[in-house]
N, C-alpha and C positions, 0 to 999 in steps of 0.2 A: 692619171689618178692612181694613188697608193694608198690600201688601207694597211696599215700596222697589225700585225699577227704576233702573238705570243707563245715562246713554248715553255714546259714547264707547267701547263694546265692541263687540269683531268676533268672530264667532261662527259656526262650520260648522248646516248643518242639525241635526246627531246634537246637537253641546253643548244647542244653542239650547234642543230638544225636552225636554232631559234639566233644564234648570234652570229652564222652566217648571212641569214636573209637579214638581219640587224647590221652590216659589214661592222661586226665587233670581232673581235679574238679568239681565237679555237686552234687548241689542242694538234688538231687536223681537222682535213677535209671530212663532209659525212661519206661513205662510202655506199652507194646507193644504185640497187635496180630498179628502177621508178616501173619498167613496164614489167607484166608477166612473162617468163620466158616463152616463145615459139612451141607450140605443140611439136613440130617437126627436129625443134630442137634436140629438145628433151628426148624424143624417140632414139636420135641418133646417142644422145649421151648414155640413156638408159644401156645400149649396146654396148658403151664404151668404160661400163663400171660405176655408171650414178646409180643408187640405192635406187629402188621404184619405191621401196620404203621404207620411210625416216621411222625413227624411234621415237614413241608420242610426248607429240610437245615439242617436236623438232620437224622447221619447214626448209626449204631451201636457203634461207635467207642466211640462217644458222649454220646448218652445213655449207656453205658458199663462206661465213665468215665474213656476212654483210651486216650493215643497222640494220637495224627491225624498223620494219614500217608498217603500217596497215592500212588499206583502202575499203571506202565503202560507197562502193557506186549505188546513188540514188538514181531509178531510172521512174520516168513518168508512165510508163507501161507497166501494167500491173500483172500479178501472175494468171491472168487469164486473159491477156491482148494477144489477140489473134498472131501469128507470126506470117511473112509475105509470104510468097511459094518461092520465090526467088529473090536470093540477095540484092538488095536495094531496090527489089520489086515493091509497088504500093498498097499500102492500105485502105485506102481513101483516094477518090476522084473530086470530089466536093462536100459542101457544108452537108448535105443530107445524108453523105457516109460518115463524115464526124460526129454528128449527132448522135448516130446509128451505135456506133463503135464506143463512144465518150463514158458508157458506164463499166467500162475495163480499160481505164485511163486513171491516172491522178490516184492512186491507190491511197484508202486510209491509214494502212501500216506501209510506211513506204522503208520503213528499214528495222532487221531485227534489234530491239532495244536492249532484251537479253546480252545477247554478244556484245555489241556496242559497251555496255557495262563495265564486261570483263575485259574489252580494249583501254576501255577509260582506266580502268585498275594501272595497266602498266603502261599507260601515258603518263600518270602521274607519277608513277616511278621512275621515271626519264627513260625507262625499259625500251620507249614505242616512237615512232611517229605518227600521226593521227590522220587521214586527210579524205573527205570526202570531194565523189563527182557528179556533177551534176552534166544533165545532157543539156546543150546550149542549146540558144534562140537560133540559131540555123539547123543543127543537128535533129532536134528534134520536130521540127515541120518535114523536112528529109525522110525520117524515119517514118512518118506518116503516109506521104505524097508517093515514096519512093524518089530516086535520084534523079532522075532527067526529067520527070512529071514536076517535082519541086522546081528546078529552076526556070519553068513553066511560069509556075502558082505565081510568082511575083510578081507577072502581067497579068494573067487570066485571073488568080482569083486573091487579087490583095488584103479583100477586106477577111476574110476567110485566114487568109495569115497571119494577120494581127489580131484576130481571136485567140486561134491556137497557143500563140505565145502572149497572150494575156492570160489566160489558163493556165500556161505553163508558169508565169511570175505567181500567180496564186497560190497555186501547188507548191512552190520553192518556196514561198514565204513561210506557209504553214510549217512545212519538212525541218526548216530551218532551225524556226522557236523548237520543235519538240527537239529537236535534235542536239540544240546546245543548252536544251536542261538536261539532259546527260551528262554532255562534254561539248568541251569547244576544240574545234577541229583545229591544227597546228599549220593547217594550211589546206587550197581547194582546187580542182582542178576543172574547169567547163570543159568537157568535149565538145569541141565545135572548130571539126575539121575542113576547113570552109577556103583550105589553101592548096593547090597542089605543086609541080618541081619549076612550074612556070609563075607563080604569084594569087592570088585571090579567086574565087569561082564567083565575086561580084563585086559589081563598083562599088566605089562610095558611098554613091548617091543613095543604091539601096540598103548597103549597110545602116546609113543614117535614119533612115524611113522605116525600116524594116525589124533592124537585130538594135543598133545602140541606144533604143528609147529604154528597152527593161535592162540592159546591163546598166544604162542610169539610174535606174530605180532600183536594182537588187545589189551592185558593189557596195554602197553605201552602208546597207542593211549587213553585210558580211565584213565591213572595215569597223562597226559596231562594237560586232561579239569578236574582235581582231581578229578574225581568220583573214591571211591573203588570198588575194582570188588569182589563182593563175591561168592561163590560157595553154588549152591543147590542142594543136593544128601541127598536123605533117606538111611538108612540103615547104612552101619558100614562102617566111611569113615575115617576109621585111615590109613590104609596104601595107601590112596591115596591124605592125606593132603602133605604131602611133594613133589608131583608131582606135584601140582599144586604151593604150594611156591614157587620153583624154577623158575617156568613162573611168579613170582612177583603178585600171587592173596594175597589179604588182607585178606578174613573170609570164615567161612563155615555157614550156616543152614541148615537143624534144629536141626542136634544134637542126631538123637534117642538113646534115651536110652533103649529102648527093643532091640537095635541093638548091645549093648555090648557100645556104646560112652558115654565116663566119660569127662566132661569136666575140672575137674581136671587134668588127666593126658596129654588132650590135651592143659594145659598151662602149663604142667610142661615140655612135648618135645617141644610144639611152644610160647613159653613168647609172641612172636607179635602179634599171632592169634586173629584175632577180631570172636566173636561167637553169634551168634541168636539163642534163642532156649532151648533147653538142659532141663526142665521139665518136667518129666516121667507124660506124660498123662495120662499113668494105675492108680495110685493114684489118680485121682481126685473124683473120686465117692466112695474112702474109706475112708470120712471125714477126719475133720481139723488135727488128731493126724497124721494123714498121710503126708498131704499134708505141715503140718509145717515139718515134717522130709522131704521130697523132699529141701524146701528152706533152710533148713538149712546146705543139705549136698552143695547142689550150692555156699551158703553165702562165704566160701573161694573168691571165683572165683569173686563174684559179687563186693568183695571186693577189688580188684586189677583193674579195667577200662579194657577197653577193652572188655565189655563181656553184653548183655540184654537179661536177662532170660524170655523167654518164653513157652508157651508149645511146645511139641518135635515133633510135627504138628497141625493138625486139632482138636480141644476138641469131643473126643467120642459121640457118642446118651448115652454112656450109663450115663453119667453126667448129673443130674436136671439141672434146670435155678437156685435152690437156692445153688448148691454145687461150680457152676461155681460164685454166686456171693460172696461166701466163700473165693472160688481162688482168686476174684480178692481182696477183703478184704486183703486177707493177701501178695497177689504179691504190696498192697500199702504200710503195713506194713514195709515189706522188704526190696523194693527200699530207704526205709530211712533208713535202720537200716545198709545198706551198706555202708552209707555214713559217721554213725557217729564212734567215734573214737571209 
């Protein structure tokens, strides 16, 4: 499969984005940090000559000399839900702590409208890219239960699971309507890391029973107001791309590649797949002979639409600020060199 690219076209960020994931014609690739940089990162950069601060009005994105995007994670936790004592420690043991907890859940302003606004101004300028996250049908039972207590709940307390996330479709349906009489988001991404470097954290079976009942009932509702709905899972999420196609999701990120994910072969089993991502992060701090073999094994792919390469999450500490501005040197190179004939 070859899609036809043109050059000779000049293009805002917003078009760019939009006739990629359309496998129509662009300019170039978008050039894109889809995750926030590493805290540990940025420490190290900060040391090595990054401003600690930009000039207002100016983010990293700017200074980097990436598209502009913006993100607006909606989360079902409200600014007064409790937080665990311990990372992926739980909140809840059962329906009588759900209850308990449930009126600092589902927040009535679930995102500021103000800002929002002022994004939508320069979305429509093609200035932006738009995209909000929502926490997924397994993420956020997780977030509740905590982590080894949840993969629990799906024996011990089922029916108690499928409240939770019928609450949660609730909540998202509402968030939604207010949210695209604003704007309409240019695309969405579900946290629901539900994969690790071995394949899934659940079968099928309870996939079907459990998580793809409301991705059937809320994809729909978001192919509506045409936002795509992408998938966000680390780790090796090949055999759980087809679960979610079936419920009508458009993409996945990030892609890792230390997880065994070729995005090569995930456009040879899915042609429609739209992908973010897919950059083996481990090569960036073993210079440019490196990191040109990275682009070039992707260039296939980049070369077909549908697809914006970026790294396969967070950029490492163990990457300078001058190897990262190598990367981005040559992710500029590349974005044009997929374009031309």
């Amino acid at each position: 499969m070859h899609f036809a690219f043109k050059t000779g076209l000049t293009m805002d960020n917003r078009k760019r984005f939009q006739h990629i994931f359309n496998f129509q014609p662009v300019d170039r690739l978008p050039r894109l940090e889809w995750a926030a940089w590493w805290d540990k990162t940025l420490d190290r950069w900060h040391g090595e000559g990054l401003p600690r601060e930009l000039p207002a009005g100016e983010n990293l994105f700017h200074y980097f000399a990436l598209d502009d995007h913006s993100q607006c994670w909606i989360s079902p936790g409200g600014p007064s839900c409790p937080v665990p004592a311990n990372y992926g420690g739980p909140l809840i043991a059962d329906r009588a702590d759900y209850l308990a907890i449930k009126e600092h859940l589902y927040p009535e302003a679930a995102f500021d409208a103000a800002g929002i606004e002022v994004r939508a101004a320069e979305q429509c300028t093609g200035k932006t890219i738009l995209w909000i996250t929502l926490e997924g049908f397994f993420w956020w039972p997780r977030r509740l239960f905590g982590i080894e207590p949840h993969m629990y709940a799906f024996y011990d307390q089922p029916e108690l699971m499928k409240e939770i996330n019928e609450d949660l479709l609730e909540f998202y349906f509402k968030v939604l309507e207010e949210f695209c009489a604003v704007c309409i988001p240019d695309f969405m991404t579900f946290a629901e890391d539900m994969t690790y470097n071995h394949g899934p954290m659940l079968s099928e079976s309870l996939f079907d029973e459990f998580i793809a009942p409301y991705y059937a009932r809320i994809v729909p509702v978001l192919k509506d107001h045409g936002i795509l709905p992408f998938i966000d899972s680390d780790g090796d999420i090949r055999e759980i791309v087809p679960w979610f196609e079936k419920l009508g999701t458009d993409g996945f990120l990030p892609l890792e590649r230390q997880a065994g994910v070729d995005i090569a072969e995930l456009r040879r089993d899915h042609p429609q797949l739209r992908m973010i991502g897919g950059f083996d992060k481990r090569v960036m701090h073993l210079g440019e002979e490196h990191m040109r073999m990275e682009f070039e094994r992707l260039l296939p792919v980049m070369r077909q639409g549908g697809y914006i390469p970026s790294v396969d999450h967070q950029t490492p500490p163990e990457v300078s600020l001058n190897q990262y501005r190598l990367y981005l040197r040559l992710l500029e190179e590349y974005s044009i060199k997929a374009v031309k004939p």
